[in-house]
N, C-alpha and C positions, 0 to 999 in steps of 0.2 A: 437517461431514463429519469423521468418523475419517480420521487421518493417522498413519503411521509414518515413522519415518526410513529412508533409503537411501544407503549410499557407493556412489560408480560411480568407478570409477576408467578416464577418459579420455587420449588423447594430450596437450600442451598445446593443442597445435591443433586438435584437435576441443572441447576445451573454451571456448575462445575464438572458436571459431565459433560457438555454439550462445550462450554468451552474447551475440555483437554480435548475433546472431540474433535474439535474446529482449530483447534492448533497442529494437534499431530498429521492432519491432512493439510495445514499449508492456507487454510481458510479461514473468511474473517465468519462470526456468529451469522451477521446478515445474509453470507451467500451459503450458510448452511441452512439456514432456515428458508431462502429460496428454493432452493436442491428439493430441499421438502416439500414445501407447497408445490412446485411443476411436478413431482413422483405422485401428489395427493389428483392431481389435473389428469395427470397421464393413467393412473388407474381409472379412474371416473367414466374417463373415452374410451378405453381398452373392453372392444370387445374380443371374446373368445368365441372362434368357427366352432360351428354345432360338431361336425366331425372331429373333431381336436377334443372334446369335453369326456368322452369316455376315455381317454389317455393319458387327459392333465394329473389326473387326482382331484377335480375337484367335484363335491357334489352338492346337486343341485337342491336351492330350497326348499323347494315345493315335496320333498321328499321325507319320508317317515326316516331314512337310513339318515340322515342328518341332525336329527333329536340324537337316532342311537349314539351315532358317532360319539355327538357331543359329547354324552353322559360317559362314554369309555374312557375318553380323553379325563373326564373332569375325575372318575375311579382310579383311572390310571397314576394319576400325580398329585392326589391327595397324601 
């Protein structure tokens, strides 16, 4: 596989998270952060069957019940 380099510049502490992360599973940084970007790919493409949508839990945008949500969520854990 062709590779280029990348600086990311993180907090300390997100960068010390991501490595004990990537240690305690056996993984180097780089295949943790691929994992990631193919999960960021795979959502992207991932549709969900219209009949599946009323059972997921998920609701749709174009709906007023999705501001409310929000606002309960944001009530809720203040």
């Amino acid at each position: 596989m062709n590779t280029a380099r990348l600086t990311v510049r993180l907090p300390p502490a997100e960068l010390g998270f991501a490595k004990g992360y990537a240690k305690e599973h056996g993984i180097s940084l780089t295949a943790l952060i691929l994992r990631y970007f193919e999960r960021l790919r795979q959502n992207e493409t991932q549709d969900i069957p219209e009949e599946v949508m009323p059972i997921a839990g998920i609701i749709p945008e174009n709906t007023s019940v999705r501001s409310e949500y929000a606002t309960h969520i944001e009530n809720k854990h203040k």
